[in-house]
C-alpha positions in Angstrom: 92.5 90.4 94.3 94.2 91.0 90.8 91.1 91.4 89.0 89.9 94.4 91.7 93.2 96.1 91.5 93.1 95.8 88.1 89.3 97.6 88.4 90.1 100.1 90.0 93.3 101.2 88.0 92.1 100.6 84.7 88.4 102.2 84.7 88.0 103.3 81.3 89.7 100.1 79.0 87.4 97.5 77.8 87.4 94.0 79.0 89.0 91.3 77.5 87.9 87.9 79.1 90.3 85.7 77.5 93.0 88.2 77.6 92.3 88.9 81.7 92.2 84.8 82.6 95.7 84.4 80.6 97.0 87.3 82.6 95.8 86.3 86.2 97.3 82.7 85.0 100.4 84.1 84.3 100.8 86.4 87.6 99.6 83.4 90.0 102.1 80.9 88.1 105.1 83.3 88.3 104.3 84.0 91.9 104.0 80.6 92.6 107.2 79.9 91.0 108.9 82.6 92.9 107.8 81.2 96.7 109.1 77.9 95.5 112.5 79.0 94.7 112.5 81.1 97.8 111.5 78.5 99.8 114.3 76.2 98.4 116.9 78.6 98.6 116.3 78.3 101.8 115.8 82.5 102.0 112.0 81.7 102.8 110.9 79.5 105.4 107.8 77.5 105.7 105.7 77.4 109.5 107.0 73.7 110.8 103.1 72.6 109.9 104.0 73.2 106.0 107.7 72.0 106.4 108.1 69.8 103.4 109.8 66.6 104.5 
């Protein structure tokens, strides 16, 4: 989903594999990190089938 977003913004720059992975990495990791904090803050809540115990 990143990678078509990015597509479809950023037409004319040239690709950069290594730079692109690193990115998406980054974004998914800080996202990641984000939901867990929610969810332990107790300001996100997890369905009763994902409750951690």
């Amino acid at each position: 989903m990143q990678v078509g977003a990015a597509d479809t913004f950023l037409e004319n720059k040239e690709k950069n594999f290594k730079k692109d992975l690193l990115t998406s990495l980054a974004t998914s990791t800080l996202y990641t990190i984000v939901v867990v904090v929610l969810v332990k803050l107790n300001i996100f809540s997890l369905p009763m089938e994902l409750a951690l115990p």
